[in-house]
VODREN-764284 format. One line per 8 residues: their letters; for each residue x, y, z of N, C-alpha, C. Coordinates in steps of 0.001 Angstrom, whole numbers, plus 500000, padded with zeros to 6 digits. Layout:
N
a = X:Y:Z:X:Y:Z:X:Y:Z; ...
This chain:
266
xxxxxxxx = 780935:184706:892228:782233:185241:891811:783334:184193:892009; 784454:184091:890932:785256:183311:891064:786577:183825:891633; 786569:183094:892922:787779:183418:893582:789259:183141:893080; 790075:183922:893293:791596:183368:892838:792197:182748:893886; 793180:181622:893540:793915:180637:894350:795306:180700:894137; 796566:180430:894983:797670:180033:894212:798245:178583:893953; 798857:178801:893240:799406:178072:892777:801250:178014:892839; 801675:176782:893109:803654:177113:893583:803872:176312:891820
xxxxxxxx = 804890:177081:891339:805307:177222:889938:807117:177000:890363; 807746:176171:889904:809402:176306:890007:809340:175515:888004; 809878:176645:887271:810975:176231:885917:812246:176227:886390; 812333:175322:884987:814375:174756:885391:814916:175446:883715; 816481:175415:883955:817335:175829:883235:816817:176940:882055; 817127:176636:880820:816741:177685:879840:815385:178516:879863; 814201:177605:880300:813214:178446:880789:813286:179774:881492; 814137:180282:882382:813788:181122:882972:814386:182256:882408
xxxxxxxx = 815086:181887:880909:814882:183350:880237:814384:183743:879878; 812968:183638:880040:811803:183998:879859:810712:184596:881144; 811890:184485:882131:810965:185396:883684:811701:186315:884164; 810977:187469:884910:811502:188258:885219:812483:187960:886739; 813607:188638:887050:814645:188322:888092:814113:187844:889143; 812967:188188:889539:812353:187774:890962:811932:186670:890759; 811608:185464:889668:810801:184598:889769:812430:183392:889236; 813148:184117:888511:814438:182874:887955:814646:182317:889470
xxxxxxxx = 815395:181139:888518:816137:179722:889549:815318:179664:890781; 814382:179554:890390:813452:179532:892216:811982:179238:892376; 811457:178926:892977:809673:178419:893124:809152:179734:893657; 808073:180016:892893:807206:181048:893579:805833:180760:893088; 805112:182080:893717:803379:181745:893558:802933:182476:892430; 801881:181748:892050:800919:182778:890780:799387:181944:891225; 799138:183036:890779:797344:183365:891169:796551:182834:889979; 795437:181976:890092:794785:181949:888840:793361:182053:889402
xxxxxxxx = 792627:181999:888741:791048:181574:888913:790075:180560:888085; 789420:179881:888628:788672:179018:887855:789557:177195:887457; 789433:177074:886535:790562:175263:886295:790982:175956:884780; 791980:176973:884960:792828:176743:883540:793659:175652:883110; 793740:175406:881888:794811:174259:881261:795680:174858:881686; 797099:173785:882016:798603:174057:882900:799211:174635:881390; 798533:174263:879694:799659:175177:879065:799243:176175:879049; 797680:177021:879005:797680:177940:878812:798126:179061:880447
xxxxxxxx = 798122:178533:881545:798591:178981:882730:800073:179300:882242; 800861:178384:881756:802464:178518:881559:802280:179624:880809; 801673:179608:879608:802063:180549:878448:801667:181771:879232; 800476:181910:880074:800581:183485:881055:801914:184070:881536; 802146:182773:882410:803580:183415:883102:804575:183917:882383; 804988:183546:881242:805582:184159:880020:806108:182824:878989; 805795:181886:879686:806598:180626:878636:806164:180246:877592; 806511:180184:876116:806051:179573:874936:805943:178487:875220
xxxxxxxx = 804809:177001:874710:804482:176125:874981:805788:174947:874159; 805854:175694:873267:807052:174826:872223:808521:174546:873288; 808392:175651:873754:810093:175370:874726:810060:174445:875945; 808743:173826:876127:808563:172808:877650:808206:171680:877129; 809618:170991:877791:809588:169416:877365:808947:168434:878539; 809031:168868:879807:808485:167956:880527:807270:168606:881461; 806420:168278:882212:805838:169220:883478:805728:167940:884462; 805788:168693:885594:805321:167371:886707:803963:168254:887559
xxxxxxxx = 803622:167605:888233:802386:167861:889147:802932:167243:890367; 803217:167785:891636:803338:167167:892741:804514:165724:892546; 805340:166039:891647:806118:164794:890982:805436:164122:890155; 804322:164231:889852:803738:163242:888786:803521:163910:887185; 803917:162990:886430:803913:163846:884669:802354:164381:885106; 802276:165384:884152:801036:165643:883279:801239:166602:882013; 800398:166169:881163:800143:166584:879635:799455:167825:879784; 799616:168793:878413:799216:169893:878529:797349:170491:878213
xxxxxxxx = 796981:169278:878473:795247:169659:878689:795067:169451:879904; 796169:169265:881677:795703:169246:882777:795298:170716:883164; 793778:170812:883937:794080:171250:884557:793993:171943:885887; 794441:173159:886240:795282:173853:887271:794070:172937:888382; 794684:173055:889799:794013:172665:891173:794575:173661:892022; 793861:173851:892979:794259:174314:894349:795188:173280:894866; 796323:174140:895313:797920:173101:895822:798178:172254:895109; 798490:172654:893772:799107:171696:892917:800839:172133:892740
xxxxxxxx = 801995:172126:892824:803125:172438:892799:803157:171878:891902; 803814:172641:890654:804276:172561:889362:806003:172490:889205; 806413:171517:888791:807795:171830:888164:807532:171768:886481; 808436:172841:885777:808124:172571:884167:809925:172338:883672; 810272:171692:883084:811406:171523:882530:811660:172046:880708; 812467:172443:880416:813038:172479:879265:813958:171538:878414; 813839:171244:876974:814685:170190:876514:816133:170021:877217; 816009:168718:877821:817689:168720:878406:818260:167604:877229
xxxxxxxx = 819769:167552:877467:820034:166477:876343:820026:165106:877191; 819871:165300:878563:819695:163852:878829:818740:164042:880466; 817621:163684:880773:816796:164008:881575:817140:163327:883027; 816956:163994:883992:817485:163339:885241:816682:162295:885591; 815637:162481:885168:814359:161474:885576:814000:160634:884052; 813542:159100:884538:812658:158554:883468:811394:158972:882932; 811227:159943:882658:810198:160226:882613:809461:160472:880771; 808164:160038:880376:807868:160173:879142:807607:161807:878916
xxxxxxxx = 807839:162287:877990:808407:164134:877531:806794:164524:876966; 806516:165685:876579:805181:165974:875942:805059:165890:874630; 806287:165170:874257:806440:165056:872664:807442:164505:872281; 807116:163646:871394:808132:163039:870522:809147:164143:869623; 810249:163514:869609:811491:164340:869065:811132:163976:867358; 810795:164682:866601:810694:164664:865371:812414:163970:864919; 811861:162780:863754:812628:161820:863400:813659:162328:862278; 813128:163423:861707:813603:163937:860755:814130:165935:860776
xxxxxxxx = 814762:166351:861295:815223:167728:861803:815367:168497:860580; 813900:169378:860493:813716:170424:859446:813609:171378:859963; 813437:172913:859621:812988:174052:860058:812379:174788:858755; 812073:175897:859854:811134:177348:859205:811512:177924:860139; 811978:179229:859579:812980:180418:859989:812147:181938:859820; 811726:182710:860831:811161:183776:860822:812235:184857:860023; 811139:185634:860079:811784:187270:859273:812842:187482:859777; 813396:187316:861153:814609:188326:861711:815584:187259:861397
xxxxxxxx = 816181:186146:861059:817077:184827:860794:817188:184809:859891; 816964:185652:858884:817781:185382:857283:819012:184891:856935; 819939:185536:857802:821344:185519:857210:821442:183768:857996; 821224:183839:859265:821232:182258:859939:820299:181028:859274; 819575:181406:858247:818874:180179:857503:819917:180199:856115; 820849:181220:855849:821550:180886:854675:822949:179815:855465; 823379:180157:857102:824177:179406:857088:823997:178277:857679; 822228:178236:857899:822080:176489:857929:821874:175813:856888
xxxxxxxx = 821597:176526:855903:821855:175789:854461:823190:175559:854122; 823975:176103:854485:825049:176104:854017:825856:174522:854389; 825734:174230:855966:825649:173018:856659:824670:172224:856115; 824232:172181:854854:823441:171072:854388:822318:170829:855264; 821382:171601:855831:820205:171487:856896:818654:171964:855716; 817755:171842:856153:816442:171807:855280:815815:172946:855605; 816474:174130:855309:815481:174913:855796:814695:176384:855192; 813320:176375:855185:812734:177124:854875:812910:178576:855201
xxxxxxxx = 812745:179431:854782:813034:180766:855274:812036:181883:853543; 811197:182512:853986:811055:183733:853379:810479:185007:854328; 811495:186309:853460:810913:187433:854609:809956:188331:854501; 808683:187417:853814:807177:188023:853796:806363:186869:854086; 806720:186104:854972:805970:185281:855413:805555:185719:856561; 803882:185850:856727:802940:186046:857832:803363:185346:859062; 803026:185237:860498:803247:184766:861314:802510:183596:861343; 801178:183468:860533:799801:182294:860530:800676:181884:859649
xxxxxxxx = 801581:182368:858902:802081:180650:857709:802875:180401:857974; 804069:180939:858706:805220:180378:859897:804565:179442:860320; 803461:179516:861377:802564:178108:862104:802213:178019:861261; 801503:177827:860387:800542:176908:859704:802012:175844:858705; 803018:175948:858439:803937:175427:857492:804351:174689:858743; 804906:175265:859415:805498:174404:861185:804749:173243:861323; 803638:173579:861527:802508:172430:861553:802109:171291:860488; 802398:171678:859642:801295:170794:858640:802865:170091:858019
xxxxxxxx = 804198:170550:857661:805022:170195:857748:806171:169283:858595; 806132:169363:860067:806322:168901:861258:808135:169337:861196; 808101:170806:861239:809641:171850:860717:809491:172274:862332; 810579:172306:863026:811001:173228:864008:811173:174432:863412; 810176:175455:864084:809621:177080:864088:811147:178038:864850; 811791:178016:864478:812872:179105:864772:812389:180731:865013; 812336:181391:866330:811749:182711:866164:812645:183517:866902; 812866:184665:867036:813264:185505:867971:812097:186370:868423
xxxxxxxx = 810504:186043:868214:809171:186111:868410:808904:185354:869354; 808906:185699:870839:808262:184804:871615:806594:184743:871282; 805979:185596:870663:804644:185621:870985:804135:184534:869957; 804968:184541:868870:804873:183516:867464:805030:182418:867867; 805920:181718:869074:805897:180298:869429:804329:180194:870299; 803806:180883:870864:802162:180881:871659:801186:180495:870795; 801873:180531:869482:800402:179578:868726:800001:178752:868722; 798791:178186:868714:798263:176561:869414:799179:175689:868189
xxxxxxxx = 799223:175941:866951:799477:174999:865919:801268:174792:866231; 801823:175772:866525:803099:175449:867213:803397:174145:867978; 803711:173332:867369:804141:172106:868284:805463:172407:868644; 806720:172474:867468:808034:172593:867706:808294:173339:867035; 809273:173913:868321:809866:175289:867758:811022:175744:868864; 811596:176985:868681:812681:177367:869909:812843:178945:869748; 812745:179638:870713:813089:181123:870714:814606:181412:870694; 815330:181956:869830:816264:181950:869440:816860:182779:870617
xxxxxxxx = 818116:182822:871249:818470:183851:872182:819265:184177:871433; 820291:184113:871107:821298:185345:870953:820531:185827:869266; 821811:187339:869285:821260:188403:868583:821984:188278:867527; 823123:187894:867618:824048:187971:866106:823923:186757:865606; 824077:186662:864408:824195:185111:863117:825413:184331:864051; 825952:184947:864374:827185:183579:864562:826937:182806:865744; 826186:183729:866456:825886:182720:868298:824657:182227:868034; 824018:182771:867274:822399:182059:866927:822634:180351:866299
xxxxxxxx = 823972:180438:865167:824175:179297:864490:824908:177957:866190; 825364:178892:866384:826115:177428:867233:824690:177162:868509; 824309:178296:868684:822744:177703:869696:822373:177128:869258; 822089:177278:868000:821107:176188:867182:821908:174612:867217; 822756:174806:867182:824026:173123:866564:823593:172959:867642; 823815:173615:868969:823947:172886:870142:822689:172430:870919; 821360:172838:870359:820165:172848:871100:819339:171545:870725; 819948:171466:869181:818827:170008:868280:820220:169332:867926
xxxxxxxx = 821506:169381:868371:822464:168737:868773:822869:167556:867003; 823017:169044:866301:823119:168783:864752:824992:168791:864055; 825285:168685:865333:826734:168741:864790:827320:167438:863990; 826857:166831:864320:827156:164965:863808:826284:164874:862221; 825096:165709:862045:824317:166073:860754:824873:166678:859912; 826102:167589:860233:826354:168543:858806:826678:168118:857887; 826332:168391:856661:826318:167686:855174:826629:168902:854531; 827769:169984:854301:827784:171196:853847:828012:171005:852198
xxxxxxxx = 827593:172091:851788:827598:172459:850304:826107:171281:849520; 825675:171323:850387:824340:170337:849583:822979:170995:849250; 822628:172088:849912:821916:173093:849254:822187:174374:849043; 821064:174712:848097:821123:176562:847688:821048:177341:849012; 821586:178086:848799:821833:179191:849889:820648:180286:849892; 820502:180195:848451:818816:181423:848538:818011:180660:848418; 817235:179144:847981:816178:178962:848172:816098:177867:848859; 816860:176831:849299:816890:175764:849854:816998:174761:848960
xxxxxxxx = 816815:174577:847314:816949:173457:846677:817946:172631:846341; 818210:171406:846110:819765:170721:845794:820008:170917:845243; 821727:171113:845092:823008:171682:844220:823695:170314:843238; 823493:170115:842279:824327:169120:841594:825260:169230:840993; 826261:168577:840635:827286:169314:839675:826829:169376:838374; 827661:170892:837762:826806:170956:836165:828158:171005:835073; 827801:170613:833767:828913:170428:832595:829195:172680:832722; 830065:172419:832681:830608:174244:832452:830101:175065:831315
xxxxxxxx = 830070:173711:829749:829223:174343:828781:827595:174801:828862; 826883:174056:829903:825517:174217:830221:825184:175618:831128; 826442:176015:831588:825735:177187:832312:826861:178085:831906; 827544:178212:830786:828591:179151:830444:827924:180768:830387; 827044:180505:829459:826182:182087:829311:825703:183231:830573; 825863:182073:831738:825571:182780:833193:827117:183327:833850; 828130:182745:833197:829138:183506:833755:830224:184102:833500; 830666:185217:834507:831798:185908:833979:833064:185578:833173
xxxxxxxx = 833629:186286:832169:834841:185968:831792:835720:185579:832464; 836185:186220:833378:837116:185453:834033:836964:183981:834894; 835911:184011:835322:835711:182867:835665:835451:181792:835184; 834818:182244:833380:834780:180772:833035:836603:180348:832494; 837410:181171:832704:838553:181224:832255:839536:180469:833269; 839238:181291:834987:839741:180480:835881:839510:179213:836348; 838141:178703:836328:837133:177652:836935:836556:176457:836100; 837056:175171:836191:835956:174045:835616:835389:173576:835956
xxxxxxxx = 835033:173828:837311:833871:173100:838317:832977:173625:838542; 831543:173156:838319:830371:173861:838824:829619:173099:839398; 828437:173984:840278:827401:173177:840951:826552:173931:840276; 824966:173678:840587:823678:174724:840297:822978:174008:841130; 821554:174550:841884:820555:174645:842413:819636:173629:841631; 818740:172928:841702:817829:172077:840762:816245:172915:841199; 816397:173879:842085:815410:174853:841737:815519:175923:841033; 815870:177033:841876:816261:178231:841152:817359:178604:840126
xxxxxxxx = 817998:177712:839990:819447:177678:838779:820523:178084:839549; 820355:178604:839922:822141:179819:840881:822975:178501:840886; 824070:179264:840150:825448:179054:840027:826317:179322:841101; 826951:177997:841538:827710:177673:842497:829346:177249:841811; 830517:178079:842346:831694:177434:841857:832524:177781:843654; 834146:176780:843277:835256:176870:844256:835553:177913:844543; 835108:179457:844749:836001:180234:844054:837064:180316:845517; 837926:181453:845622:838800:182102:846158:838810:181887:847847
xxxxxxxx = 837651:182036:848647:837121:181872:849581:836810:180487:850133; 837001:179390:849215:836684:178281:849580:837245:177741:850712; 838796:177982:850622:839185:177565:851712:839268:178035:853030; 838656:178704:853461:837828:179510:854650:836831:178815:855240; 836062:178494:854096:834740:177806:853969:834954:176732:854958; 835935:176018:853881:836205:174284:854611:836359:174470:855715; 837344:175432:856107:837991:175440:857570:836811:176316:858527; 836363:176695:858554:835146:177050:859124:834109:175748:859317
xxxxxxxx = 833546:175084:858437:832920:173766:858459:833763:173003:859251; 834903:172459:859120:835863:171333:859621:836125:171907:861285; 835971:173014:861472:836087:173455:862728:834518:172996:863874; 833231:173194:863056:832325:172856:863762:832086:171512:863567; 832400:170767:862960:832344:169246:862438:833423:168108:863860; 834756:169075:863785:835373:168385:864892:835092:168797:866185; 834223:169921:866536:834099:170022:867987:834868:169702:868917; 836501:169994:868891:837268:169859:869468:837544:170839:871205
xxxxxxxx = 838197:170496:871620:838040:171061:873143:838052:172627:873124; 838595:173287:871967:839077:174791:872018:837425:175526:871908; 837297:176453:872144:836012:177327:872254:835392:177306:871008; 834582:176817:870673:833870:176509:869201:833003:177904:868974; 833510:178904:869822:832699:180120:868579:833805:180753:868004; 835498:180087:867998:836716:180685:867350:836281:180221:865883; 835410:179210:865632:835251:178923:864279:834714:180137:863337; 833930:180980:863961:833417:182258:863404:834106:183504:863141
xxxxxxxx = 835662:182850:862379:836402:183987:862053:835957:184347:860505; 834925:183806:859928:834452:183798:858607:833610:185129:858177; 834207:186000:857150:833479:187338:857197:831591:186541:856530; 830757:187327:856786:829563:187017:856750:829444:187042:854851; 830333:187960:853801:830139:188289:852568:830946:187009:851927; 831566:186362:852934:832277:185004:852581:831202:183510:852637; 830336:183960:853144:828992:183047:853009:828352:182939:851909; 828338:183911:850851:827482:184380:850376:827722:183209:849135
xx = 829088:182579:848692:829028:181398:847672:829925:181004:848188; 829841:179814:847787:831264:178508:847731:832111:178050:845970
């Protein structure tokens, strides 16, 4: 019979919104049996493997095929933007910052498109093609699904904490630290494809009287066609963008005075 042993476990910062009160900001014990791998031990305790950027062993790195020992003290860290220690991470920071956006982030994948960001989003996509696109793509997995980041093919990804579109968007700016990236009005808002400008006679038949009456500027999609103009709302727009762009000292979620139906075109 295989006996159980413990093991001393201390996570740091964002990790421990993922443990229950007795175990946050603090080292405690967990029981295992046999030599489990340290990720699949983490992912027990409740941690998705995608959200741990560093682990130590007794102070020393180790990768996520170590594993577990009798008296091994674990520290696990979460992406910091600048690490206290030299230490090499369990993964390279993807060179190029894409995503794939689960079912519950709709409205937050239209306003990372909106910021000119790459991102995938449909809301009949399986949880196996969330990972399997994450993967074979190399897209940071956006979920408010902790159990969806536990997939082995999950390399990168982040459990979204907050609940509304507007705190989800600035977690996000602030987590893959995309504020210096925004490129707004450069893709479609419903499918992700690039917007070019179009002659007014080429897409006249798609629009209203009055507007082809008020408006000579157009964009369109080079996938799905959707018609993009300045209209009325634009200048909201800007000032909403120009607000997260300067990241100035004042509380950067005042930028979210933008009604959500004001997203919906530029």
């Amino acid at each position: 019979m295989v006996e159980l042993y413990p093991v001393n476990f201390r996570f740091y910062g964002s990790l421990n919104d993922f443990l229950p009160t007795q175990q946050k900001q603090q080292s405690f014990t967990y029981w295992v049996k046999g030599n489990p791998s340290i990720k699949d031990t983490i992912e027990a305790v409740g941690i998705p493997h995608p959200e741990v950027e560093l682990i130590l062993n007794n102070g020393n790195i180790i990768d996520f095929s170590y594993g577990i020992k009798k008296e091994d003290y674990i520290t696990v860290y979460p992406h910091f933007f600048s690490l206290p220690i030299n230490q090499e991470t369990l993964r390279e920071t993807l060179e190029i910052k894409r995503f794939i956006l689960d079912v519950h982030l709709g409205k937050l994948a239209k306003q990372m498109r909106l910021l000119g960001f790459d991102v995938i989003y449909e809301n009949n996509y399986s949880d196996e093609t969330l990972a399997d696109i994450s993967h074979q793509q190399q897209r940071y997995l956006l979920t408010r699904d902790i159990a969806l980041l536990k997939r082995s093919k999950v390399i990168y990804g982040y459990w979204v904490r907050g609940k509304k579109t507007e705190s989800q968007l600035i977690e996000v700016l602030n987590r893959f630290e995309l504020y210096s990236e925004i490129t707004p009005f450069k893709r479609c808002m419903r499918c992700n494809g690039l917007i070019t400008p179009v002659h007014k006679e080429n897409i006249k038949e798609q629009l209203e009287p009055l507007t082809q009456e008020h408006y000579h500027e157009f964009y369109q999609c080079t996938e799905c066609e959707q018609v993009y103009w300045k209209g009325s709302h634009y200048p909201k727009l800007e000032k909403f963008i120009s607000k997260l762009t300067s990241r100035t000292s004042e509380n950067v979620s005042s930028v979210l005075g933008v009604r959500r139906s004001e997203l919906e075109f530029f």
